[in-house]
N, C-alpha and C positions, 0 to 999 in steps of 0.2 A: 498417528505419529505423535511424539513428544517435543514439540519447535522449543527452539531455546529462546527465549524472553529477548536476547540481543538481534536473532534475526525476525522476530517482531518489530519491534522499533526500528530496527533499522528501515524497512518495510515502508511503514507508515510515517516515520520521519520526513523519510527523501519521498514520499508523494504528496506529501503536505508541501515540503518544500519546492519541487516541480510542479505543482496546481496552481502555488503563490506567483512562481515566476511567468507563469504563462499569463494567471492573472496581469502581472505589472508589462508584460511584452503586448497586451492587450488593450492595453491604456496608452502607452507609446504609439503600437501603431495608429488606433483609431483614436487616440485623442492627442496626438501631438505633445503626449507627457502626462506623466500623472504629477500629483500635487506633488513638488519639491519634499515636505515633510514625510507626506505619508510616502511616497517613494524609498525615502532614508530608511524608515520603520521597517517597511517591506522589503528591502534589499537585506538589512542586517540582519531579521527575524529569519528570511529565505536562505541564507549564509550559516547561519547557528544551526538550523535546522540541520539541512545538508553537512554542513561538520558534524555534527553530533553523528548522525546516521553513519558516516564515512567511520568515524571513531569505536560505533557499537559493533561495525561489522568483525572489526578486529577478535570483538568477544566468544564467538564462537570456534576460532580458529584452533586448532592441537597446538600448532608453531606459530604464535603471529608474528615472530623474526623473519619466517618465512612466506609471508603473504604478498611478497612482491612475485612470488610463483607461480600467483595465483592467474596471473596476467598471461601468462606463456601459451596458452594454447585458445587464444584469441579465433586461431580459424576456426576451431572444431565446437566451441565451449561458450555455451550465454551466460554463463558463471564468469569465465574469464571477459567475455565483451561486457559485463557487469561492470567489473573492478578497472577495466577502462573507462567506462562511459560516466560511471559519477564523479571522480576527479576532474574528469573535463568540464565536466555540466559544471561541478562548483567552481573550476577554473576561469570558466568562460562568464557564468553570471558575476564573478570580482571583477574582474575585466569589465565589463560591463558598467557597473554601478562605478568603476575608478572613471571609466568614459564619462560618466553624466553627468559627477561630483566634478570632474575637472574641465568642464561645458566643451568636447570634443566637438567638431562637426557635427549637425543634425545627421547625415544618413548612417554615419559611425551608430551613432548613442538612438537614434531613435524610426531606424530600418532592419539595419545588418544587426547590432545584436540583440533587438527583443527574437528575428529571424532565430539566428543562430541557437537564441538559446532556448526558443520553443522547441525548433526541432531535435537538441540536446536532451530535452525535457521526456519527448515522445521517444526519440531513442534509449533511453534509461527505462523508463515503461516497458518499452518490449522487452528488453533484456533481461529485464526481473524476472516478468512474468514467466516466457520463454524458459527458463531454469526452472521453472516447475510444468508449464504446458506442454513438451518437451517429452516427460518424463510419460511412455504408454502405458509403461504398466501401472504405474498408480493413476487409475481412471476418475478417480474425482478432479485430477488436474489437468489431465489430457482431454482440453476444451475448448473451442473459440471463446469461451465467456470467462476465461483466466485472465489473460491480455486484459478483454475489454471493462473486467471489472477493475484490475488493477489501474486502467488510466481513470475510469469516472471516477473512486473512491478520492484517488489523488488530484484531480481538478475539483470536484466538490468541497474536500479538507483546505485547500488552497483559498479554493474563492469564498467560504467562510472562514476562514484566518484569515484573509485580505480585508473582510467586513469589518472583521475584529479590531483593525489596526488603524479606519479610516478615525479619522478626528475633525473637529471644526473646522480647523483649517482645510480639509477638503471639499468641503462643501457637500450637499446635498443631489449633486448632478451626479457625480458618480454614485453614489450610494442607488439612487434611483435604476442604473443602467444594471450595478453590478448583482444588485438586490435580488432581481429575479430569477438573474442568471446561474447566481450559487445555489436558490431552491429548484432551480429545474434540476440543475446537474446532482443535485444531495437524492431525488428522486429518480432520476436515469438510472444512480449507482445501486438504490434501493432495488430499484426492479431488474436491475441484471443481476446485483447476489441473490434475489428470494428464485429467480429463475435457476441459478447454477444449484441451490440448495435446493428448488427440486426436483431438478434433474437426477442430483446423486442419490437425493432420497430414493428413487424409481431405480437406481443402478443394480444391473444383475451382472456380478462380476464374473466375467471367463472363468477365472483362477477360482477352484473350489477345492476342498479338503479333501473328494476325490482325485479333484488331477493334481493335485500336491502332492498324496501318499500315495497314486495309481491303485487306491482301494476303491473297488466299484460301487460297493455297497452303498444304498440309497438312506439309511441310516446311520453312516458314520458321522459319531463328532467324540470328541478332543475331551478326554477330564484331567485333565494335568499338563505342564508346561514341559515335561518330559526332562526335567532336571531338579533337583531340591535347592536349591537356591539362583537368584536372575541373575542375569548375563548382559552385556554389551544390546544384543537384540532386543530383550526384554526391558530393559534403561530407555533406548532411543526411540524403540519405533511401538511404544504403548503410552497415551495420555493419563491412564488409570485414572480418569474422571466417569463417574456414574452416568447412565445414561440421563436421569433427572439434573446433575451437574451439567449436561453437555445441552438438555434444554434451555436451563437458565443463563447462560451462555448464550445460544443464540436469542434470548428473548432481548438479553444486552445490548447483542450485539446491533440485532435492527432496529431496535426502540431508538437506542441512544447513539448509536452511528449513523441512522437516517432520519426514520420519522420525527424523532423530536427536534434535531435541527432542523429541516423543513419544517416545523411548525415553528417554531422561536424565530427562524428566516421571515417566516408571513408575519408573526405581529412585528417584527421588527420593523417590517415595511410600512407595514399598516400606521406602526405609534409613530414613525422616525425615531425611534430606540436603538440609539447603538449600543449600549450596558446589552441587549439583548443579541446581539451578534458574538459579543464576547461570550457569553453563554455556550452560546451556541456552539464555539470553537471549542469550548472545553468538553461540553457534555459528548461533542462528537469524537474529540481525541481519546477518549477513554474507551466511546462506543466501535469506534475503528480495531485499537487495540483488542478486544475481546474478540471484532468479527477475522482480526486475521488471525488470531489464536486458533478460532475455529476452523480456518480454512486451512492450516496444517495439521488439526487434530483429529479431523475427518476423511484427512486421506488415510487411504485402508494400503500399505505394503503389502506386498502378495506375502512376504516371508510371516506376516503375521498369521497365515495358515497353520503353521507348523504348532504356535503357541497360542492359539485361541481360549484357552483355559485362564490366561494373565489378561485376557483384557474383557 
């Protein structure tokens, strides 16, 4: 597949931003609040995020005049319970941080909506995911490890962009609790994508260039795209990256979206370094982006039998 750059980000935005809020809904319930300051950091940051994501999604649309459309077929469609579910989420987290800034009741600001908006959080998760796990015939995504990697990825990004954002004024107590928790979760996420990459690795797909053409022959293959110039088909659903490109890609993508923040996470903990958390968040925002690149570039279209000669 050829993903387009907006629904990347879009992706990896709003799971940063739903990993942060669960982070901050996690600190309310078991700690009776997070630090006033860092709380503000982490509401606004969680806010930007989620708008930003809401905004990119726009980018891929043919009509985005008409992307209130996109909502209409909510019974049938995790695309459309999509384009409901993140509006509400960043609805529900304003709401939220308006309750806290404006010292609402405790079960208001600090029961019902870290609740609410966890479960807001996990519902957007599935919905994502779901719009591609969903999908049988393209078998790199039709997998229980779609779902589950999409929510570790986006609690891991979270709870190190949470790291990133603690300050002095939080103290040390938190940083201690949180600390461990974003390296376990940066390594869950790790070991459920090197799992889903090698499963597909081992994929022997139904769909072959015999039951494509009903040619039976056991040595058919494809020298040409069967047209003299590409098409719509050949645009979308080919990444024209070299297999050696689409390695160093994935080496990006786990280096620098897992491993090395779980290592920068442990000396962090180790020095009491938060410069080192900060690190951490960028090197893995970049490293996330690559691995979701990857995880649309490697789903294989059955229609790319037809054109096997372009990619």
């Amino acid at each position: 597949m050829n993903p387009a750059f907006s629904v990347i980000l879009l992706t990896v935005l709003s799971g940063a931003a739903q990993g942060l809020v669960v982070l901050l809904a996690l600190a309310f319930l078991a700690g009776g609040g997070a630090d006033p300051a860092f709380a503000t950091r982490a509401f606004a940051v969680a806010l930007a995020l989620a708008v930003a994501a809401l905004v990119a999604s726009f980018f891929h649309l043919g009509r985005p005049e008409r992307a209130w459309r996109a909502a209409a077929m909510w019974r049938t469609s995790w695309l459309s319970r999509e384009v409901i579910a993140l509006p509400a989420f960043v609805g529900a987290t304003a709401i939220w941080w308006w309750g806290v800034s404006r010292g609402l009741p405790r079960p208001l600001t600090h029961v019902f909506g870290p609740l609410a908006c966890t479960l807001l959080a996990f519902v957007l998760w599935i919905c994502t995911a779901k719009i591609y796990a969903c999908l049988r015939f393209i078998e790199e995504w039709a997998q229980p490890l779609t779902p589950v990697n999409f929510v570790l990825a986006g609690l891991a990004s979270g709870f190190v962009l949470g790291l990133a954002l603690l300050g002095p004024d939080a103290g040390r107590g938190l940083a201690a609790v949180l600390g461990p928790a974003a390296v376990v979760l940066t390594l869950a996420a790790a070991a459920g994508r090197i799992a889903a990459l090698s499963r597909n690795a081992a994929l022997r797909h139904r769909s072959t260039a015999q039951s494509a053409t009903g040619i039976a022959s056991p040595t058919l293959r494809q020298v040409s795209m069967g047209m003299s110039a590409g098409s719509f088909n050949t645009r979308e659903f080919f990444h024209r990256a070299s297999a050696a490109g689409v390695r160093r890609i994935r080496l990006v993508a786990l280096g620098a979206g897992y491993a090395l923040p779980a290592v920068l996470g442990v000396l962090a903990i180790a020095s009491a370094n938060p410069a080192l958390w900060r690190l951490a968040a960028l090197v893995q925002f970049a490293g996330l982006l690559a691995d979701r690149w990857l995880f649309f570039a490697q789903a294989k279209h059955p229609q790319n039998l037809y054109y096997e000669r372009v990619s």
